[in-house]
Structure formats: structure tokens, C-alpha cells
N, C-alpha and C positions, 0 to 999 in steps of 0.2 A: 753781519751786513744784510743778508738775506730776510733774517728776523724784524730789523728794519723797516724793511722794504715792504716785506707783507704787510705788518704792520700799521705803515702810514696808509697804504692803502686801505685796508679796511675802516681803517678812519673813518678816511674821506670818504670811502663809500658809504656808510653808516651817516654821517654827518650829513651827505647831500638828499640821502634817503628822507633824516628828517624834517634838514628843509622844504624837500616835495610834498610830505605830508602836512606842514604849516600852509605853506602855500595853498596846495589843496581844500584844507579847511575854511581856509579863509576866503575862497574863490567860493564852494559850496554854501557855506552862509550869510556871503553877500549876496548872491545873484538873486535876481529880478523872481516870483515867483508865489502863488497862494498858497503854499502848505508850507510854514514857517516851521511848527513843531517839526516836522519830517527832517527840515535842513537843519535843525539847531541838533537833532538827534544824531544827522549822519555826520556834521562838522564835530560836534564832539567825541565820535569815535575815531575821524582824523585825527585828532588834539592828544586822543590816547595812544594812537601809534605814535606822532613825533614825543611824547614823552618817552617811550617804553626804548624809542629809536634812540632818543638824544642822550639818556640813562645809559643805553648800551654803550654809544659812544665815551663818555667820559669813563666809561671801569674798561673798557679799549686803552682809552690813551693812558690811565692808570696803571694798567696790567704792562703798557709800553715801557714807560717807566720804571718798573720794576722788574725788568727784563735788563734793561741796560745798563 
């Protein structure tokens, strides 16, 4: 139950992680601004953490799985 419990949670924490970093990204290389190269550089190392985050999450909820 406990295993659970941790569990879900790191999830979700993981999971919301990478949506802040979507989010992020996408707020970064929308906004208004003259150095384009700059924001397309730093929104794609956004885009690399929600992958690296959202990867982590699914062998989470796999590794859940295979626990229960």
C-alpha cells in the first residue's frame, strides 16, 4: 500500500514537472521579443527537459506496474 502510494505520487510529481516545462517552453518562444534565435535555443532546452521528465514518468508508472 505504501509502495502505492509513493508511487502515485512521484508520478504526478514527475508528470506535472513536465508539463511546467511544456508550458514554459511554449510561453518562452512565444513572447513578444528581438532575438528569436536566443528564445528558439532556450525553448528547446525546455522541450529537452519535458521529454527527459515525461520519459522518466512513463518507466515510473511502468516500473508501478511491475511492482504490483
Amino acid at each position: 500500500m505504501m509502495v502505492g502510494v509513493l508511487m502515485l505520487t512521484l508520478v504526478l510529481i514527475v508528470g506535472a514537472a513536465a508539463a511546467g516545462c511544456a508550458m514554459t517552453a511554449a510561453y518562452v518562444y512565444l513572447r513578444p521579443g528581438d532575438d528569436h534565435v536566443r528564445a528558439e535555443r532556450l525553448a528547446r532546452r525546455w522541450l529537452i527537459a519535458t521529454a527527459v521528465l515525461g520519459v522518466a514518468a512513463l518507466c515510473l508508472r511502468f516500473g508501478w506496474l511491475l511492482l504490483n
